[in-house]
C-alpha positions in Angstrom: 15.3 -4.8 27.0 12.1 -3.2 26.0 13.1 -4.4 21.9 12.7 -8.1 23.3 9.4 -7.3 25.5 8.0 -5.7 22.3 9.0 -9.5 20.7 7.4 -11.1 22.8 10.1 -12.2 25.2 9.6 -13.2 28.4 10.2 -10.3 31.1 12.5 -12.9 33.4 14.3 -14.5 29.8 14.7 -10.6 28.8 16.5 -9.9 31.7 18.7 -12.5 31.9 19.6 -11.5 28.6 20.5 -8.5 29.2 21.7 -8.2 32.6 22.8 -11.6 33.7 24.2 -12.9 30.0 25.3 -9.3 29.4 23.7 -9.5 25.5 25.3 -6.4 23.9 22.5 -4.6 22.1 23.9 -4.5 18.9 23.5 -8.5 18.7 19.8 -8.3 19.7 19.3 -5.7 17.6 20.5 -7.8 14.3 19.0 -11.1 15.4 16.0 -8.9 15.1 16.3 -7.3 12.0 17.8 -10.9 10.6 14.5 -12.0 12.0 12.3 -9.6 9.8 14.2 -9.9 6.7 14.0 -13.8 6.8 10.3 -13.2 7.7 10.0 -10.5 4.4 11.7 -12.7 2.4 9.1 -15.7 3.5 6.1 -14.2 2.9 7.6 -13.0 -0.7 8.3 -16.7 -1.8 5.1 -18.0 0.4 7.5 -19.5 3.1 6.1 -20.5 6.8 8.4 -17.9 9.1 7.4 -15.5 11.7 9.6 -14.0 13.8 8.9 -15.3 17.6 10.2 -14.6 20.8 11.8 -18.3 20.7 13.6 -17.3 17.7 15.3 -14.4 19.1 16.2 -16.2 21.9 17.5 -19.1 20.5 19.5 -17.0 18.4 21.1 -14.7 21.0 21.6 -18.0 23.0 23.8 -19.5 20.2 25.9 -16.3 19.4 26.8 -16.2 23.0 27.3 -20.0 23.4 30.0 -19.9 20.3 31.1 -16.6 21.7 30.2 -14.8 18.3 28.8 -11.3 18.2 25.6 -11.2 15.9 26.1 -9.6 12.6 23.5 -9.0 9.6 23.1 -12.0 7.2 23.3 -11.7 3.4 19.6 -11.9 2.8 19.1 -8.9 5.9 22.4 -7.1 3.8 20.1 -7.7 0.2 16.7 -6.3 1.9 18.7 -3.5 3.1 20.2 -2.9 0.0 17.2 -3.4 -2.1 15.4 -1.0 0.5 18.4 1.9 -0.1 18.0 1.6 -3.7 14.2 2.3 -3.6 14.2 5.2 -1.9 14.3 8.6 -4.1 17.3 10.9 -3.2 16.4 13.3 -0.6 16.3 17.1 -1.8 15.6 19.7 1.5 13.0 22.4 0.4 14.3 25.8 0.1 13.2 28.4 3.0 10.4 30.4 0.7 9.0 26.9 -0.4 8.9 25.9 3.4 7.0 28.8 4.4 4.5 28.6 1.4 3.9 25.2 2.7 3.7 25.7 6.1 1.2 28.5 5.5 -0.9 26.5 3.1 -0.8 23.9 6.4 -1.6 26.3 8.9 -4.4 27.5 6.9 -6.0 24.5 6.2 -5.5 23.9 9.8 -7.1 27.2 10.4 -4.2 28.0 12.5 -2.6 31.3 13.0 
């Protein structure tokens, strides 16, 4: 519940949501991330879309109303994608240059 109070959703709408339309939370959770990646991909082509609390709702009230379960849409897949393929590969550090780190850190912390 508290992903659709940080939306903006109503308190009462929330928990009818949640508790009385039994909203599982993997569909509020993609109506929201479908909601930022239509919003990204706005602002990147100088569309008008911000993702509001009516939107969500309106959203969540449709999947249940055609008794679908929300899943990402193509342009939320693409964003993810494109997101994935940004990102450099991850390479852990090895202990000794973990410690010389940390204690350069500390130091400059002037931590002991």
């Amino acid at each position: 519940m508290s992903l659709l109070l940080r939306r903006g959703v109503d308190q009462k709408v929330a928990n009818s949501i949640v508790y009385d339309q039994h909203t599982p939370l993997s569909s509020i959770k993609e109506v929201i991330k479908n909601g930022l990646a239509k919003e990204i991909e706005a602002k990147s082509t100088g569309g008008r879309f911000k993702l509001e609390a009516g939107y969500i709702v309106k959203a969540l009230n449709q999947a249940r109303n055609e008794c679908k379960v929300v899943n990402p849409t193509k342009l939320c897949k693409k964003l993810v994608a494109n997101l994935a393929a940004s990102k450099r590969p991850y390479t852990p550090l090895e202990p000794k240059e973990f410690d010389k780190r940390r204690k350069r850190q500390l130091a400059a912390l002037n931590v002991k």
